[in-house]
Structure formats: C-alpha cells, structure tokens
N, CA, C and O of each residue as an XYZ file, in Angstrom:
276
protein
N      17.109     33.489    -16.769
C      17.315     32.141    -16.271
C      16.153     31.255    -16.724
O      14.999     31.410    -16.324
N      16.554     30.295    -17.610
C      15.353     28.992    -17.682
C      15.445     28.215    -16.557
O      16.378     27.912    -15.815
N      13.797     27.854    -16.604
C      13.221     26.810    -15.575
C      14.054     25.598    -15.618
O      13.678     25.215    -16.726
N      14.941     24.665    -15.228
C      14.604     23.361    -15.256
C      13.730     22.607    -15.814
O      12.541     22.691    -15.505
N      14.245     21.630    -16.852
C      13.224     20.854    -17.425
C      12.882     19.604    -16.773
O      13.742     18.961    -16.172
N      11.718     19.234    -16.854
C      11.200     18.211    -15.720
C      11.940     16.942    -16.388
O      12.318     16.775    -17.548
N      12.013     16.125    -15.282
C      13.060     15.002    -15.415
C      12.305     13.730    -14.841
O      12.259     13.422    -13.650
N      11.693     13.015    -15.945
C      10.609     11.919    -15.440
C      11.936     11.164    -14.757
O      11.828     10.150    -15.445
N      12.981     10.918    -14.014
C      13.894     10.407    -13.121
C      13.326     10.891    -11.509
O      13.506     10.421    -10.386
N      12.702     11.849    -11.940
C      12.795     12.281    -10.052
C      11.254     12.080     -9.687
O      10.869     12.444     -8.576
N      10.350     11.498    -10.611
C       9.176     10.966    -10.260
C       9.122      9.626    -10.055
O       9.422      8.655    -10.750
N       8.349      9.872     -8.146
C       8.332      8.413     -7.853
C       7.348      7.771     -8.521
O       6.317      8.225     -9.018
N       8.041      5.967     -8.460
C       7.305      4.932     -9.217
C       6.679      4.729     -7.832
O       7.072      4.800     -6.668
N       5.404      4.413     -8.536
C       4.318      3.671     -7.804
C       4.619      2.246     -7.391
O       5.129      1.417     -8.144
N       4.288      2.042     -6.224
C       4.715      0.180     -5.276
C       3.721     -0.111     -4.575
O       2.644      0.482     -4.515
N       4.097     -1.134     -3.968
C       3.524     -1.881     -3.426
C       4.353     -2.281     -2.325
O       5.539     -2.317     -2.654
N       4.102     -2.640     -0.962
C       4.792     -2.254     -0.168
C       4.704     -4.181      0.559
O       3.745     -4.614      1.198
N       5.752     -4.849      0.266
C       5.222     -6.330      0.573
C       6.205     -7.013      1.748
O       7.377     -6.640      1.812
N       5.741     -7.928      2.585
C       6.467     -8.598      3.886
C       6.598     -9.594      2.894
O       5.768     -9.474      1.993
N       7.197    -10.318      2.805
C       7.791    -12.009      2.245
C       7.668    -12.764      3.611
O       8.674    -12.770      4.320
N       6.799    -13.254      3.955
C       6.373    -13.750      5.266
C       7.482    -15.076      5.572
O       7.935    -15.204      6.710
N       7.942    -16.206      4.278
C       8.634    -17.198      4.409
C       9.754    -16.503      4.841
O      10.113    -16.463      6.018
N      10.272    -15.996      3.986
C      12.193    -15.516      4.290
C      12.090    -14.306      5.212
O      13.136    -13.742      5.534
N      10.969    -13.878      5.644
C      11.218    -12.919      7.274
C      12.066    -11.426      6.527
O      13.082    -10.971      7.053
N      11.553    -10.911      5.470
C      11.898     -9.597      4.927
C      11.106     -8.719      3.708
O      10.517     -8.928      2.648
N      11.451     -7.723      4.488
C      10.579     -6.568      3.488
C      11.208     -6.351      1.989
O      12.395     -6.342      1.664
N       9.993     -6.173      1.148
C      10.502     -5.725     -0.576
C       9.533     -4.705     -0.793
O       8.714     -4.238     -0.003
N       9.780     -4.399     -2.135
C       8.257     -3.607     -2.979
C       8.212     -4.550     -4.028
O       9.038     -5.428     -4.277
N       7.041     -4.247     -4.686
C       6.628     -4.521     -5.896
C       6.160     -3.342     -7.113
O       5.211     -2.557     -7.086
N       7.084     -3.525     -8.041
C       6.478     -1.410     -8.678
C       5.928     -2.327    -10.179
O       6.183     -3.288    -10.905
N       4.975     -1.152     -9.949
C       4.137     -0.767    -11.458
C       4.971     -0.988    -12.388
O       5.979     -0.319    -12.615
N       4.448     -2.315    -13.212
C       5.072     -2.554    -14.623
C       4.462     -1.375    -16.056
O       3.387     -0.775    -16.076
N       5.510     -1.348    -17.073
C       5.488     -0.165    -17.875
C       4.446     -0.021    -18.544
O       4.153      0.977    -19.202
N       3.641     -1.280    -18.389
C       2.009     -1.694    -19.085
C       1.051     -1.065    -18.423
O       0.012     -0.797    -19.026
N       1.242     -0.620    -16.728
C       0.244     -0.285    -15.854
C      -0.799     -1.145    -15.433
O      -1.783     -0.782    -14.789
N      -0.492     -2.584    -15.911
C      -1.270     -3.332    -15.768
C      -1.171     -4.594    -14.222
O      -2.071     -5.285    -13.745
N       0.153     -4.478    -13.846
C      -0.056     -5.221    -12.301
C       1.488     -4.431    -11.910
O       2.210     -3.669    -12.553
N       1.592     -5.134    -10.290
C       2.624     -4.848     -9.704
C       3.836     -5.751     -9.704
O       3.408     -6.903     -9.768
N       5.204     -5.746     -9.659
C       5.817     -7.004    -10.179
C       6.997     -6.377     -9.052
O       7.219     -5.269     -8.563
N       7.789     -8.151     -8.909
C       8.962     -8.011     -8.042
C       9.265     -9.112     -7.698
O       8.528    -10.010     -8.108
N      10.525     -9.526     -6.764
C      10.996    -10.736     -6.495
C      11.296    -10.628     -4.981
O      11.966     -9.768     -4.409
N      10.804    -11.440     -4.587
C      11.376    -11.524     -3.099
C      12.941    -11.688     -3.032
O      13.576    -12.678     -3.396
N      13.500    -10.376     -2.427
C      15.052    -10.178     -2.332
C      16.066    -11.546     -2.053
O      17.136    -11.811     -2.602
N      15.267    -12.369     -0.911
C      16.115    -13.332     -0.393
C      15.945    -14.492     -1.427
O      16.978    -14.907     -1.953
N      14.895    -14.990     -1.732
C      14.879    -16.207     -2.414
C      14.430    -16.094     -3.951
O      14.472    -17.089     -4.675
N      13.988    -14.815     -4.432
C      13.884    -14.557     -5.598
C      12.317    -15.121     -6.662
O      11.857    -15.015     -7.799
N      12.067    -15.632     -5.551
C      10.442    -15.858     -6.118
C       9.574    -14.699     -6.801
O       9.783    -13.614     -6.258
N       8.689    -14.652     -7.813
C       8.741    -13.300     -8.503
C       6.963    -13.541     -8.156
O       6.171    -14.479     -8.246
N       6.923    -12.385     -7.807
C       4.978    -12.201     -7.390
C       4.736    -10.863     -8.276
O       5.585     -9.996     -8.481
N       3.284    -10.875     -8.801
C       3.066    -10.273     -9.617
C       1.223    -10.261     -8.941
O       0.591    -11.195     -8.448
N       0.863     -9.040     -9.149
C      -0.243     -8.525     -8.389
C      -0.957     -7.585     -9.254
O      -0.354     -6.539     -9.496
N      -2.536     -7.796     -9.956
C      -2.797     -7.096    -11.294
C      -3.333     -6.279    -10.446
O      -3.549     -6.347     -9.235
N      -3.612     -5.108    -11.638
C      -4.277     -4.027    -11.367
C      -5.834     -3.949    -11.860
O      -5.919     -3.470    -12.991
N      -6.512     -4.144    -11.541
C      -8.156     -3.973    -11.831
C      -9.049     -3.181    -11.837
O      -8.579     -2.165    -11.324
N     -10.111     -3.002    -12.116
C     -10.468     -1.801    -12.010
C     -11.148     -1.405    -10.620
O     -11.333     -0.280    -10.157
N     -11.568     -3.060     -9.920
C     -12.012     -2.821     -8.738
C     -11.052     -3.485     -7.198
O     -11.432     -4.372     -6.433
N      -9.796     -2.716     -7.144
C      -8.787     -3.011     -6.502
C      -9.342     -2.415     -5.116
O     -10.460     -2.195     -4.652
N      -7.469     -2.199     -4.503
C      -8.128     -1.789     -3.641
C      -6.834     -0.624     -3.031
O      -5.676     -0.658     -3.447
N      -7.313      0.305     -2.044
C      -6.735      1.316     -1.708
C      -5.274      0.493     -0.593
O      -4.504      1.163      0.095
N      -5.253     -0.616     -0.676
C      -4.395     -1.316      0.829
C      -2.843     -1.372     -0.079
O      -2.726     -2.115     -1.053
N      -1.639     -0.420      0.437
C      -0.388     -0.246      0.107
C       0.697     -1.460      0.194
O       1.509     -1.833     -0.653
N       0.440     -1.936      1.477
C       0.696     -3.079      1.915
C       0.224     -4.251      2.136
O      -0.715     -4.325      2.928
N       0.707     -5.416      1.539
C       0.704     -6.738      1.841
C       1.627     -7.932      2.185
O       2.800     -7.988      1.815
N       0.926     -9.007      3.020
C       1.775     -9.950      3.516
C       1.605    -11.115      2.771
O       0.503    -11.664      2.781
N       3.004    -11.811      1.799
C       3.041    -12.448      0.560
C       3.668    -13.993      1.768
O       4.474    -13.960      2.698
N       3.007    -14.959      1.296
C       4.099    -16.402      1.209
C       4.855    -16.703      0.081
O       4.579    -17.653     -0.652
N       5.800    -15.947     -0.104
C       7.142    -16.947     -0.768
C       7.022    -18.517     -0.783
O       6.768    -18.909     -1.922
N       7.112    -19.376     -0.005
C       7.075    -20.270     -0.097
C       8.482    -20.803     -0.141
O       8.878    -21.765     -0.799
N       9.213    -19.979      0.710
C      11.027    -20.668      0.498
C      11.192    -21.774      1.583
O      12.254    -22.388      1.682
C-alpha cells in the first residue's frame, strides 16, 4: 500500500480574523500568494482591506476594521 500523496488542498491558509465594525459582521483576511500582506473584502459592503506583513508585526489574530459603509 502507498502513502497518500500530500495534497497542498488540505493545508490551512493563513488569516486574519476581522470584525467589519460599520456593517456589524465577521470576515477573514488570507495571506496573498506574494506572502506579503493579508487581503479581503468586507462580505456585506465589499470594501477590500489589505494588511502588510512586516518584519516587525505582530502576534494579534484578530482585528476590529471600519469599513466605512
């Protein structure tokens, strides 16, 4: 019997875990293919926030974004 070959599909993407404080709902924001920030749109109104990655970031998963809807 062969192993299963690993299936970069079942590895989670890295996020960001964000409140949209205007439109009153939760999103993520995931790691763009550059590795260079976090990207996403607020579900309800579609505003797109983008959050870099630096070298002196920080360990906090979650944040609370103004949309501005």
């Amino acid at each position: 019997m062969t192993p299963p070959s690993p299936n970069p599909t079942n590895v989670p993407r890295p996020f960001l875990g964000v409140n949209f404080a205007a439109c009153r709902v939760y999103g993520r924001l995931y790691k763009n293919r550059e590795g260079t920030a976090y990207v996403g749109r607020c579900p309800r109104c579609g505003k797109l926030v983008q959050v870099p990655i630096g070298a002196h970031g920080t360990a906090q998963r979650f944040f609370i974004v103004d949309c501005g809807s």
